[in-house]
N, C-alpha and C positions, 0 to 999 in steps of 0.2 A: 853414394858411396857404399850404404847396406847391401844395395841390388847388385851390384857389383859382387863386393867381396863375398853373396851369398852364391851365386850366378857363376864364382870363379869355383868355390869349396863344394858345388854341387858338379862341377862340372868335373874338375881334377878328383873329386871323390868316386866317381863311375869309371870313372878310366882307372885309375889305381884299382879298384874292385874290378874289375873285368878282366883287368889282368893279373891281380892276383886270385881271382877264383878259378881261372879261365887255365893259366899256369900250375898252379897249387892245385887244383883238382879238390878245392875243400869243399865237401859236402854239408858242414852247416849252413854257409852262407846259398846256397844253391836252390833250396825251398821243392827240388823237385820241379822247378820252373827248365831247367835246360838239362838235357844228361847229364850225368855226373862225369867227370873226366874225361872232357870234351871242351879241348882248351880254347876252340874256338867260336862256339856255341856260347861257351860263357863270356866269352873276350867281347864277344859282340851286342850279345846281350846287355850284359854293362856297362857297356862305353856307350850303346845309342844315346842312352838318355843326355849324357852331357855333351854328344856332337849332338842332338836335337835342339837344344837348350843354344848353343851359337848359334844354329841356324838360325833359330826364331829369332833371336835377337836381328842378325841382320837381315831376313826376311821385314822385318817390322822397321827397320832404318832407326833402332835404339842406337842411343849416342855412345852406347856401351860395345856395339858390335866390334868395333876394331879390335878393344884390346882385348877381349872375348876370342874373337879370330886368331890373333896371336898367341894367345896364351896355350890357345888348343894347337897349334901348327909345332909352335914349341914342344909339346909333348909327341904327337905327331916325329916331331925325329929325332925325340929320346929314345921315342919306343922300338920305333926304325930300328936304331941303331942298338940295342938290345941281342942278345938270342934267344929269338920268339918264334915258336913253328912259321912256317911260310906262308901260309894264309893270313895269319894277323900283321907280317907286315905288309904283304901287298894290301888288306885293308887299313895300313895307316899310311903307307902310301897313297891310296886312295883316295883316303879324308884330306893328306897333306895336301894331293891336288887340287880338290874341290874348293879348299879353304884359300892356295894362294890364289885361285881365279877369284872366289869372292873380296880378297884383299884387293886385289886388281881394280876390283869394280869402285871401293869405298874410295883407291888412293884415287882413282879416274875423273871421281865425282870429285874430289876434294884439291885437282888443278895439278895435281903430282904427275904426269902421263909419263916420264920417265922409270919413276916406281912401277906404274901400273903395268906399263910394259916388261918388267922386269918377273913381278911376281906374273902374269899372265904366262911368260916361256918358261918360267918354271913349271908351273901349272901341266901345260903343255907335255915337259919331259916325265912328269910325274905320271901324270895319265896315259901315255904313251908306253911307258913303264909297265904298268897295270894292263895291256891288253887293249885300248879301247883304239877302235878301227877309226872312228872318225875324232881325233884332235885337234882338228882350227878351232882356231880362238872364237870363232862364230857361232861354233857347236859348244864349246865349252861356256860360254859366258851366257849361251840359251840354257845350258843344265843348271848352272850357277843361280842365275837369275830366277828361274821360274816361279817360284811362289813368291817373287819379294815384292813389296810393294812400290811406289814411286817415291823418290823421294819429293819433301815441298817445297 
């Protein structure tokens, strides 16, 4: 439950900070790591760490992935739905894709194939959305998966 609720405040804390350094333009927090008022430099910056932080989890088949996934998907289309320059949302649109193809994968393995179908075409229109030439579900669940391991 610690790893969690630490897992959850590290993850909503990067994202909150990304976009408020990212938007706000504040130069204390910025260290001279990203330009200064360069809202998507810093938005990005920011936010890696706690969508890195879900990856790993479900790269690693932690029992924590799912609600990790969700919780980031949820913000994902808070932030969406925000007025945010266009680059930060096509990149949370982006994550929101990547994220329901990985819920896809969890609900797939866990006998749900109706969910999984569900978050997969999301997926799909998300990324679709964002630019990306090739969208089958083939191509997307090879990006998804890539570094994850098997489950046992």
């Amino acid at each position: 439950m610690k790893r969690i609720l630490l897992s959850l405040t590290v993850i909503l804390a990067s994202i909150f900070a990304g976009i408020f350094i990212g938007y706000e333009g504040w130069p204390y927090l910025s260290l001279g790591a990203v330009p200064q008022h360069d809202p998507v430099l810093s938005f990005a910056a920011m936010s890696e760490v706690g969508w890195n932080m879900t990856e790993q989890a479900f790269n690693q088949n932690s029992k924590d992935a799912k609600h990790l996934l969700l919780t980031t998907l949820k913000y994902c289309e808070l932030g969406s739905n925000r007025d945010l320059p266009d680059p930060m949302k096509r990149a949370l649109l982006l994550r929101s894709g990547l994220t329901k193809a990985r819920l896809s994968v969890l609900e797939d393995e866990a006998g749900n194939s109706d969910q999984a179908k569900l978050y997969l075409s999301e997926a799909q229109e998300d990324l679709k959305a964002v630019g990306w030439r090739d969208y089958s579900q083939e191509k997307i669940l090879q990006v998804a998966t890539k570094h994850r391991h098997k489950p046992d």
